[in-house]
N, CA, C and O atoms as a MOPAC input file, in Angstrom:
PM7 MOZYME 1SCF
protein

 N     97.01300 1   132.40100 1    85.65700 1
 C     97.52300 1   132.13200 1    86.99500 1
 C     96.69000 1   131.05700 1    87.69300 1
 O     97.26900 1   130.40900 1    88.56500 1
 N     95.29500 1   130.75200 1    87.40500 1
 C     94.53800 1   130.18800 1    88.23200 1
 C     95.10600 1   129.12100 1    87.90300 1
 O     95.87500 1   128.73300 1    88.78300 1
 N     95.03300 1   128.08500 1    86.47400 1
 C     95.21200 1   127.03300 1    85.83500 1
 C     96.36500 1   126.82000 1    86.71000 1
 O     96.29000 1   125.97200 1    87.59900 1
 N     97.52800 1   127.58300 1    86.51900 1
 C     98.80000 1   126.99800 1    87.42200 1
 C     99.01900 1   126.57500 1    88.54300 1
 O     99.92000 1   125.82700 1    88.92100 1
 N     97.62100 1   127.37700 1    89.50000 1
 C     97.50500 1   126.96200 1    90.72500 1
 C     97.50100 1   125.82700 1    90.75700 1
 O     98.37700 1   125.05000 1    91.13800 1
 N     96.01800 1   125.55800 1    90.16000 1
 C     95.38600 1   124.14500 1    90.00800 1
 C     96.42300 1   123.12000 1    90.07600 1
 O     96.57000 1   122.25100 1    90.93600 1
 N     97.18600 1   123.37900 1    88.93000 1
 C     98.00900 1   122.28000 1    88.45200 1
 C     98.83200 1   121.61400 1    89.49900 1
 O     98.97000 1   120.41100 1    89.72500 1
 N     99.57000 1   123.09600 1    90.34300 1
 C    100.41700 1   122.88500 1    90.80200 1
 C     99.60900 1   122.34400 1    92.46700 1
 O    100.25300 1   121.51600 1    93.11100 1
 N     98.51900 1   122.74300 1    92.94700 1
 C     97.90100 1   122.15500 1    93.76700 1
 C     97.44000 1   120.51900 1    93.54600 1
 O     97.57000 1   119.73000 1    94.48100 1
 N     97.00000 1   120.17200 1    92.49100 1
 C     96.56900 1   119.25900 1    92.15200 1
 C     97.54100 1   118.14300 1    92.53000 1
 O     97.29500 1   117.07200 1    93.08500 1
 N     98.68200 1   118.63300 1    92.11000 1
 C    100.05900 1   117.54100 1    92.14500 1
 C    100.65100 1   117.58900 1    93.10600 1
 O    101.42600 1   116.69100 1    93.43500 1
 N    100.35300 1   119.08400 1    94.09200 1
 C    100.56600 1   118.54500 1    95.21800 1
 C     99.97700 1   117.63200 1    96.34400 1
 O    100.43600 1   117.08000 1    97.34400 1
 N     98.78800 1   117.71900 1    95.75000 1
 C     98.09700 1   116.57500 1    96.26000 1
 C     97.49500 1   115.11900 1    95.79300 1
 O     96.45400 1   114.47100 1    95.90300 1
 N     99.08800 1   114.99000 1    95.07500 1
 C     98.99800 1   113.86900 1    94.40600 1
 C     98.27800 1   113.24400 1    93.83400 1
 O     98.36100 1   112.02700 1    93.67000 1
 N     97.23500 1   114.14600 1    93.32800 1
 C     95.91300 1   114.00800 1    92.42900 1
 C     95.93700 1   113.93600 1    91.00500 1
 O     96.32100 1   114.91100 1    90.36000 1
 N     95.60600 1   112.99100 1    90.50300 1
 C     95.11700 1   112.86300 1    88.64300 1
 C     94.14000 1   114.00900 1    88.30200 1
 O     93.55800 1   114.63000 1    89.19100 1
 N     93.94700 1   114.32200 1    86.72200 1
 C     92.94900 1   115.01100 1    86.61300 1
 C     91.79200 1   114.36100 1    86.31800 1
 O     90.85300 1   115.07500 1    85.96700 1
 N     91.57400 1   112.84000 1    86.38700 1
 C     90.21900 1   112.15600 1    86.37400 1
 C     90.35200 1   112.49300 1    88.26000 1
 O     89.59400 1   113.45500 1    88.37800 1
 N     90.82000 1   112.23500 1    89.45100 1
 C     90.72600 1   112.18400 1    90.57400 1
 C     89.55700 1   113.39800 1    91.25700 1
 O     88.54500 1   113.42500 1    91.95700 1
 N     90.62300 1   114.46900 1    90.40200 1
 C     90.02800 1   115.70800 1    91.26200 1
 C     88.65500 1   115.88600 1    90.24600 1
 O     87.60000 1   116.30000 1    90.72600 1
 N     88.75000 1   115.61000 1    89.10800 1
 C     87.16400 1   116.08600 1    88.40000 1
 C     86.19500 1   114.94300 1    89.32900 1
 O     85.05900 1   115.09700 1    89.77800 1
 N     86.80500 1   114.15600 1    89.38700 1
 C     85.20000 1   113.25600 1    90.33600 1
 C     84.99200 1   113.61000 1    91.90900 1
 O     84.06400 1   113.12800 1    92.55900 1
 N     85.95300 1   114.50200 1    92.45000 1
 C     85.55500 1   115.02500 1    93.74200 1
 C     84.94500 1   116.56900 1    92.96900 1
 O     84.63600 1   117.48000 1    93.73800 1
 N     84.85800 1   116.70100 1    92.05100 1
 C     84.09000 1   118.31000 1    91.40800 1
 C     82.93600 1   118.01400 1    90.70300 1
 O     82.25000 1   118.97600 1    90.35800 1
 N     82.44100 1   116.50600 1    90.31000 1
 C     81.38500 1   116.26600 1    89.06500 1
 C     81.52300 1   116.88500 1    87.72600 1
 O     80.63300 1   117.28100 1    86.97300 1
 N     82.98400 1   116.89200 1    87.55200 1
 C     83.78900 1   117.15400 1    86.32600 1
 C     84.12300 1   116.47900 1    85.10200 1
 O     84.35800 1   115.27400 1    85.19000 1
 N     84.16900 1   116.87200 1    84.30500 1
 C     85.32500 1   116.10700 1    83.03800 1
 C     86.95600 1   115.89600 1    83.73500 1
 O     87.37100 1   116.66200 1    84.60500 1
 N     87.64400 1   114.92200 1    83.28100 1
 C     89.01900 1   115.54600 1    83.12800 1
 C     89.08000 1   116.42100 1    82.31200 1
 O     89.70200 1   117.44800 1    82.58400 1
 N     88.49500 1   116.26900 1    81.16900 1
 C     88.52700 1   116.96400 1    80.01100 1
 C     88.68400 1   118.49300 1    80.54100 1
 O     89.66600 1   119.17600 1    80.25000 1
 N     87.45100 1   119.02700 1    81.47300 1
 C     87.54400 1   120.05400 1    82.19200 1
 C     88.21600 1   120.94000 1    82.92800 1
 O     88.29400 1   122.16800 1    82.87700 1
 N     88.83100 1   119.88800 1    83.82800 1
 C     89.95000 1   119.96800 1    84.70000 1
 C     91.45600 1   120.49400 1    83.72500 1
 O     92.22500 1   121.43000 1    83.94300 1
 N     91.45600 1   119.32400 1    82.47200 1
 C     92.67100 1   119.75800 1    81.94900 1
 C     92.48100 1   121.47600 1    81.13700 1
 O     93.40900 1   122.28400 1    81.11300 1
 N     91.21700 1   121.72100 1    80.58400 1
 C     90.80200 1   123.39700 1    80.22600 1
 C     91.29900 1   124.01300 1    81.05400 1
 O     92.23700 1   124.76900 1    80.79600 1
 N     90.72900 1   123.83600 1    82.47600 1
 C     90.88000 1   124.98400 1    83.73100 1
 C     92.87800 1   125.11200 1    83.40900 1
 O     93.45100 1   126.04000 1    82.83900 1
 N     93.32000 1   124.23700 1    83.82200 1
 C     95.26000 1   123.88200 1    84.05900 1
 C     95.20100 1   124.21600 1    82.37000 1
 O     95.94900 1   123.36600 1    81.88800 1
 N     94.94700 1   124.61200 1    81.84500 1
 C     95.92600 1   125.23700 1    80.68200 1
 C     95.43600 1   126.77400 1    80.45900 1
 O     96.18600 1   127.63700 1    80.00200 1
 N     94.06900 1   127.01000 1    80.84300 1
 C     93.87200 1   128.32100 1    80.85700 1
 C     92.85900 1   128.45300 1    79.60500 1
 O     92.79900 1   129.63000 1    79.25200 1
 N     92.09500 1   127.65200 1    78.87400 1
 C     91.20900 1   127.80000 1    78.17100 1
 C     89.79500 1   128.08200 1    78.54700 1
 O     88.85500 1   128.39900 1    77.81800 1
 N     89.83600 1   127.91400 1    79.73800 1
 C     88.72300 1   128.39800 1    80.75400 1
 C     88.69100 1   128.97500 1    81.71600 1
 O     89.53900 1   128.56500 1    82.51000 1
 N     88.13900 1   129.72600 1    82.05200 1
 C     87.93900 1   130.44400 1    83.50700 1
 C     86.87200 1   129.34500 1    84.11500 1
 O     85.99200 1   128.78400 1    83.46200 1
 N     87.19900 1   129.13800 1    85.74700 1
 C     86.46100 1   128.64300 1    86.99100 1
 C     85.54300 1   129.37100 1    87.20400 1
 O     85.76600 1   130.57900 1    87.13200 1
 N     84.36900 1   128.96600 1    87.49700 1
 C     83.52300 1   129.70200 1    87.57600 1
 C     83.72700 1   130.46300 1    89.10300 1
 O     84.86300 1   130.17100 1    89.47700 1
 N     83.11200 1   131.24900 1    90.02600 1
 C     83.42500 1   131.11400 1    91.63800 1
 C     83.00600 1   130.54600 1    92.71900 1
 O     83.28100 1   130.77900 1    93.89600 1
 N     82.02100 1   129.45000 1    92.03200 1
 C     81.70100 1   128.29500 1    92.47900 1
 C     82.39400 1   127.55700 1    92.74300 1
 O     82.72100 1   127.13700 1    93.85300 1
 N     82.82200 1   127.20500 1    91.43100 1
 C     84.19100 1   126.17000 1    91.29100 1
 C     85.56400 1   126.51000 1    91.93300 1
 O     86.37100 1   125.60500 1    92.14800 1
 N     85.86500 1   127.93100 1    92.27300 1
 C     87.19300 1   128.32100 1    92.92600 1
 C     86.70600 1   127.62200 1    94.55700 1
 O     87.38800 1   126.92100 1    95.30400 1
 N     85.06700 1   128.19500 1    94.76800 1
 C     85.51400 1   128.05900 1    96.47100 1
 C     85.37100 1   126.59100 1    96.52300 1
 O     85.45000 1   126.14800 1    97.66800 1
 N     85.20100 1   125.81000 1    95.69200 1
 C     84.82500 1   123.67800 1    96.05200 1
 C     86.47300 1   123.60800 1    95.68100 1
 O     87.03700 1   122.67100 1    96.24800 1
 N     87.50400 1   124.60600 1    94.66000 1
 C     88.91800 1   124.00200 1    94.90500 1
 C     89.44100 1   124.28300 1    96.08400 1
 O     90.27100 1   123.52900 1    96.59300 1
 N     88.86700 1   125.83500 1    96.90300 1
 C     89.61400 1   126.41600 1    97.67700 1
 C     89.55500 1   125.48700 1    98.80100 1
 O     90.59200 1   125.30300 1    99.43800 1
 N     87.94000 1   124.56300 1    99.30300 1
 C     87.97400 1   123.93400 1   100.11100 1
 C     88.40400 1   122.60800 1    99.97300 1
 O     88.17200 1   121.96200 1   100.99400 1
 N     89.07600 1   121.81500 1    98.86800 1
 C     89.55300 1   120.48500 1    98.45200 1
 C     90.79700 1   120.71200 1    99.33300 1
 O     91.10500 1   120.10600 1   100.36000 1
 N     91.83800 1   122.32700 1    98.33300 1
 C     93.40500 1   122.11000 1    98.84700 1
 C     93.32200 1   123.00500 1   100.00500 1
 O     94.38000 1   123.45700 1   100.44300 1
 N     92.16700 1   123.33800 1   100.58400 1
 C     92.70600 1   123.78800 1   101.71000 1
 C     93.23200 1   125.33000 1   101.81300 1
 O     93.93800 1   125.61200 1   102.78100 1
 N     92.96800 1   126.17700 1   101.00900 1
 C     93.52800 1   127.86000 1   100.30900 1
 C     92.99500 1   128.35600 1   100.23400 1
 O     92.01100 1   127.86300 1    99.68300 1
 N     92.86400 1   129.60000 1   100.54200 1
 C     92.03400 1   130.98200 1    99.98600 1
 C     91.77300 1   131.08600 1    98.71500 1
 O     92.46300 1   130.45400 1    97.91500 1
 N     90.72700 1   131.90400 1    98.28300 1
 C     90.78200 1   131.96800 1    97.01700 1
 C     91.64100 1   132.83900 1    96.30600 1
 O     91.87200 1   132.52700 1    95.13800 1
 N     92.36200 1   134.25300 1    96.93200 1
 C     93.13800 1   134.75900 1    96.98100 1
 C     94.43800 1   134.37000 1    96.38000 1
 O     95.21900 1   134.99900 1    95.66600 1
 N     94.46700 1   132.92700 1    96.95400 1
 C     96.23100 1   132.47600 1    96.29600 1
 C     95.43400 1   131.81100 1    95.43400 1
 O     96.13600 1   132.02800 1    94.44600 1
 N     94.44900 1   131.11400 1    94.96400 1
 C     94.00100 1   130.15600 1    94.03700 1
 C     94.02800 1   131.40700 1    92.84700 1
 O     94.84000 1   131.34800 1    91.92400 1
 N     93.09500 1   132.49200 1    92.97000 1
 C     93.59600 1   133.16700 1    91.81300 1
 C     94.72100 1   134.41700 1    91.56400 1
 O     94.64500 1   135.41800 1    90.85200 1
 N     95.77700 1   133.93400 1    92.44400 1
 C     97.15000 1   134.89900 1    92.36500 1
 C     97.49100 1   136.08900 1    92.73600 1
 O     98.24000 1   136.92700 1    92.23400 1
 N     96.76300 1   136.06700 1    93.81500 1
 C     96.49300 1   137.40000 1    94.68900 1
 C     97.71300 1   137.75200 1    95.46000 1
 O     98.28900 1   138.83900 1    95.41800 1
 N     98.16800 1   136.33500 1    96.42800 1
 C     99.56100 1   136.15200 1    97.10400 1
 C     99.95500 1   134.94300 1    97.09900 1
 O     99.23500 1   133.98700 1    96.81000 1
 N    101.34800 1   134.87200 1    97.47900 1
 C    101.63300 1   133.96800 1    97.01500 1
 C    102.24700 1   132.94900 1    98.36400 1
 O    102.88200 1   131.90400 1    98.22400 1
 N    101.81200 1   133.65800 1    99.78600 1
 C    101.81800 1   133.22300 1   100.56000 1
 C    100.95200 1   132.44000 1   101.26900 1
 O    101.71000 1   132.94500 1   102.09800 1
 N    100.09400 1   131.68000 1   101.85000 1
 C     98.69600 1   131.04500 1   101.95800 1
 C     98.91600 1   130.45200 1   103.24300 1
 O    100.04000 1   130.75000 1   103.64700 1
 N     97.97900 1   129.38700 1   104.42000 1
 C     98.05100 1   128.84800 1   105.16200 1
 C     98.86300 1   127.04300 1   105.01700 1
 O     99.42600 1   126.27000 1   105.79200 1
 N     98.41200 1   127.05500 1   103.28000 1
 C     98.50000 1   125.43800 1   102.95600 1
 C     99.77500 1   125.40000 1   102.68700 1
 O    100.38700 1   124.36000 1   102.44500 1
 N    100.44200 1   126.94600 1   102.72000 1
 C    102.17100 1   126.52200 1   102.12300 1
 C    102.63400 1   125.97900 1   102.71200 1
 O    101.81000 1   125.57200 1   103.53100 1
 N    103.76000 1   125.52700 1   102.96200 1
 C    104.73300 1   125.00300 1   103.36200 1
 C    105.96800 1   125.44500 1   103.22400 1
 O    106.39900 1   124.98500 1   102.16600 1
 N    107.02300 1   126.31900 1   103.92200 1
 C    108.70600 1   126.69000 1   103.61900 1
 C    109.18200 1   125.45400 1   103.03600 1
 O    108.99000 1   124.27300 1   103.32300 1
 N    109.89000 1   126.07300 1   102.09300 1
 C    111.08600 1   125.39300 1   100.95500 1
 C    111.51700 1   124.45000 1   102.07200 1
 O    111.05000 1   123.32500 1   102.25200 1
 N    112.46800 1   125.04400 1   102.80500 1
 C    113.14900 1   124.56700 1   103.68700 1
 C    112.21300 1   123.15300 1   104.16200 1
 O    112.64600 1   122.13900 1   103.61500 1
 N    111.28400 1   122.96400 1   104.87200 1
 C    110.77800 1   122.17100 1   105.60200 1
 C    110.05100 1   120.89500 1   104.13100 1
 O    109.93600 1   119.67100 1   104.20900 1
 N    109.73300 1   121.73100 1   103.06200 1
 C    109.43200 1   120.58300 1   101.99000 1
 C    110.38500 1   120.14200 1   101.31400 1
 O    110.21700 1   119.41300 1   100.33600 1
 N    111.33800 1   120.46200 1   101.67300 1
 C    112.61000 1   120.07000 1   101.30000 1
 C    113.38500 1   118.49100 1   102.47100 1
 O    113.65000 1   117.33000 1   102.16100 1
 N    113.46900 1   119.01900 1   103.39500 1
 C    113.24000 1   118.24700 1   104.42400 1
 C    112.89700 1   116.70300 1   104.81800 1
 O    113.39000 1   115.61300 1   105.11000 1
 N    111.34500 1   117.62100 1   104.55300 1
 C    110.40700 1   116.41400 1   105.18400 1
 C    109.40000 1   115.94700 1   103.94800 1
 O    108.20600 1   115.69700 1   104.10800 1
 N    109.98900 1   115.88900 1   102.90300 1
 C    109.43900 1   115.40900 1   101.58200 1
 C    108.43300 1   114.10200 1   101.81300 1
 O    107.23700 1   114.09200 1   102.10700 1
 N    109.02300 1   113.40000 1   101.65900 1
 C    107.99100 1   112.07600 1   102.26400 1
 C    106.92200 1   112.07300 1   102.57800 1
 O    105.89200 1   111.69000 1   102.02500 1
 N    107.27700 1   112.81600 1   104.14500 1
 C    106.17000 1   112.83600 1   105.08100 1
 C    104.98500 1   113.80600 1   105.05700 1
 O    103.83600 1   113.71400 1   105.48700 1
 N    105.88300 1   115.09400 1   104.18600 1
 C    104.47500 1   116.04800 1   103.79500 1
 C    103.84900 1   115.30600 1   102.83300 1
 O    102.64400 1   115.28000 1   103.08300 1
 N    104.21900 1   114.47200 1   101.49300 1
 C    103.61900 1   113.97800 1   100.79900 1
 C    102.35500 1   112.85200 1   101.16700 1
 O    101.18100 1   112.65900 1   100.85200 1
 N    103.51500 1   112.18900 1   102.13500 1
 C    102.27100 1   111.06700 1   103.28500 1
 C    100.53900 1   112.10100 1   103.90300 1
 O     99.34600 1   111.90900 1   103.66700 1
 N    101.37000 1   113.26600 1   104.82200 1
 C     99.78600 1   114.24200 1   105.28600 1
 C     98.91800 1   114.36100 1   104.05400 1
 O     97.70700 1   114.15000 1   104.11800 1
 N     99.49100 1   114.67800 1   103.00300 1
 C     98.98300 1   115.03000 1   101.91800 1
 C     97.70200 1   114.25000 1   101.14500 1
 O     96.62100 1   114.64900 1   100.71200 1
 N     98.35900 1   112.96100 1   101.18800 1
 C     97.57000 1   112.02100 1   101.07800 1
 C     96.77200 1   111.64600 1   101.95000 1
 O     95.60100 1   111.45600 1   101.62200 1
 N     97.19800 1   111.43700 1   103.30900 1
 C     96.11000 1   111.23400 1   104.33300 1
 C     95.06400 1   112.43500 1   104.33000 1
 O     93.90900 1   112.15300 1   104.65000 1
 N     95.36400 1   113.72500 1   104.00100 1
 C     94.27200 1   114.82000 1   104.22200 1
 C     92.96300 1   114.43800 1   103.39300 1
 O     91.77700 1   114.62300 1   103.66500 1
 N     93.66600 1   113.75600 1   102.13000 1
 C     92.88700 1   113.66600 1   101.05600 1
 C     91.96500 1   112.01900 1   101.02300 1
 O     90.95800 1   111.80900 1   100.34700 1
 N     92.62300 1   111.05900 1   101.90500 1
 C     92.03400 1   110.29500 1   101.82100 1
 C     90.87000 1   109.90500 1   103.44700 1
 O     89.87300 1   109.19800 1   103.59300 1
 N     91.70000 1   110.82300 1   104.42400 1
 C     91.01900 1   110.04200 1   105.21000 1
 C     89.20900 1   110.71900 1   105.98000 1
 O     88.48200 1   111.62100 1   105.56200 1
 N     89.08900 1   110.02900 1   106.87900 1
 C     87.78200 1   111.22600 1   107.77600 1
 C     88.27600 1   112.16500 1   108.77800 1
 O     89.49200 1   112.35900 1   108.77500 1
 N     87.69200 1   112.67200 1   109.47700 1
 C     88.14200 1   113.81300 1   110.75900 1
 C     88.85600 1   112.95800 1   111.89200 1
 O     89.88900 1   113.30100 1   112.46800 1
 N     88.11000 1   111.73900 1   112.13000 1
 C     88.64600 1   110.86100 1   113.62600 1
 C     89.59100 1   110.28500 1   113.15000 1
 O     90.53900 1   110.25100 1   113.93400 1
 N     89.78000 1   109.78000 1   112.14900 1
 C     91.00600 1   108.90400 1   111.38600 1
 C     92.02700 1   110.43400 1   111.55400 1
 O     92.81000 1   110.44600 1   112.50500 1
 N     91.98900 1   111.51400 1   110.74300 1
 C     92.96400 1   112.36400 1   110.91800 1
 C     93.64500 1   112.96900 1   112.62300 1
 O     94.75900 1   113.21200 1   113.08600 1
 N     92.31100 1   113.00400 1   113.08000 1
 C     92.62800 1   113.36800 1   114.51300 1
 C     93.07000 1   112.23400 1   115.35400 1
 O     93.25900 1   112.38800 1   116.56000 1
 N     93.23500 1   111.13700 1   114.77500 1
 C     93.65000 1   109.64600 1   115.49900 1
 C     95.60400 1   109.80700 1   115.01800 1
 O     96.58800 1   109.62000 1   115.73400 1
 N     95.51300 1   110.21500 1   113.55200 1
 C     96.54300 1   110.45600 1   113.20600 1
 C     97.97200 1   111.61200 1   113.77100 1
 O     99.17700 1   111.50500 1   113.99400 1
 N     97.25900 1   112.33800 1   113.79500 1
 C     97.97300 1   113.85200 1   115.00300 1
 C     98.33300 1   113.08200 1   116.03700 1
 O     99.48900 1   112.66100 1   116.01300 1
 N     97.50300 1   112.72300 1   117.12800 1
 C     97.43100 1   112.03900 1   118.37700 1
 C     99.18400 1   110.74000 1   118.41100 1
 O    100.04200 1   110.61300 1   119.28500 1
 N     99.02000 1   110.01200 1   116.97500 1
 C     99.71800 1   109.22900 1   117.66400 1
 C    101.50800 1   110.01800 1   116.78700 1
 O    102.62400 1   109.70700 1   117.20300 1
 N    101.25700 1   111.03000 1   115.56500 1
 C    102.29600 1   111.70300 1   115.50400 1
 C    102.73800 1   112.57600 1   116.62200 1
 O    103.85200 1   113.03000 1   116.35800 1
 N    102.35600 1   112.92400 1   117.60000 1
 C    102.41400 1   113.39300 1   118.65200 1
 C    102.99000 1   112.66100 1   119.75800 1
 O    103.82100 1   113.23700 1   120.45900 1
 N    102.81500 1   112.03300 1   119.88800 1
 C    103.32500 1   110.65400 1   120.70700 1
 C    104.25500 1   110.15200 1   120.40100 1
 O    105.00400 1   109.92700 1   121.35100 1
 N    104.76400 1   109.69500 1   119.02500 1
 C    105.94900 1   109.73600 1   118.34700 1
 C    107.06400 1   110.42300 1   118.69900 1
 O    108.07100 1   109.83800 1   119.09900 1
 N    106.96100 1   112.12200 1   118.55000 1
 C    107.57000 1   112.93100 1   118.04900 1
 C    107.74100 1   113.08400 1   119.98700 1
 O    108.78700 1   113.62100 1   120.35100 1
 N    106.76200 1   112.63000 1   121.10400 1
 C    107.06400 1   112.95100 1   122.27000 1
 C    107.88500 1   111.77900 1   123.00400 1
 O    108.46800 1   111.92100 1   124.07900 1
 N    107.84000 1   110.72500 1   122.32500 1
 C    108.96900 1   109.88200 1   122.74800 1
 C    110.37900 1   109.86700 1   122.52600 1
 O    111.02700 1   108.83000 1   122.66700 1
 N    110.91300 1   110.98800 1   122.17800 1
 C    112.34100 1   111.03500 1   121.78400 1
 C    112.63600 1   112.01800 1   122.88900 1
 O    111.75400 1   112.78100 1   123.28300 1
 N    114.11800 1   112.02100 1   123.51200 1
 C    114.20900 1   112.86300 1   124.72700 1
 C    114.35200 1   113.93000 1   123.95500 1
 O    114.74100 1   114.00600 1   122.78900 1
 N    113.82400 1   115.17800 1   125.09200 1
 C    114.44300 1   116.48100 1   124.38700 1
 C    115.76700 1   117.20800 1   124.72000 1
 O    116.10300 1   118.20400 1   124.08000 1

């Protein structure tokens, strides 16, 4: 279950497995063990994924399957793009760049009448 997380976290955050092993001081080689299940994470390594995607460790190792980082079908269905866009910005940017980012999606989303 963990590996699948991974996988499926990984790609949701539009991450390679050379990407995420160099934010871990990893192999890919490693990364690809963990995503097939030839290895167990150590719980070191769960809480540096839990804090990359943003998840409990709970859903990282298949506890529930509900989490804070989900997202409804419905709304990733939707707003495909644009979750993919946060996604990337979570991952690429700093705190003031992100909080610069909110600010002017906010502003956006407040210029349309209601």
């Amino acid at each position: 279950m963990v590996g699948k997380r991974i996988t499926q976290l990984r790609k949701q955050y539009s991450l390679t497995q050379k990407e995420l092993a160099d934010r871990l001081n990893l192999t890919p080689k490693a990364i690809s063990f963990y995503e097939l299940g030839q290895r167990e994470p150590s719980i070191d390594l769960l809480k540096k994924l839990s804090t990359i995607f943003d998840v409990s460790l709970d859903y990282l190792i298949g506890n529930n399957s509900s989490d804070k980082s989900t997202v409804s079908n419905d709304l990733s269905h939707v707003y495909k793009e644009g979750l993919d866009a946060l996604q990337r910005a979570n991952n690429l940017l700093n705190e003031t760049a992100k909080n610069n980012l909110v600010k002017i999606m906010n502003a956006f989303i407040d210029s349309f009448p209601q």
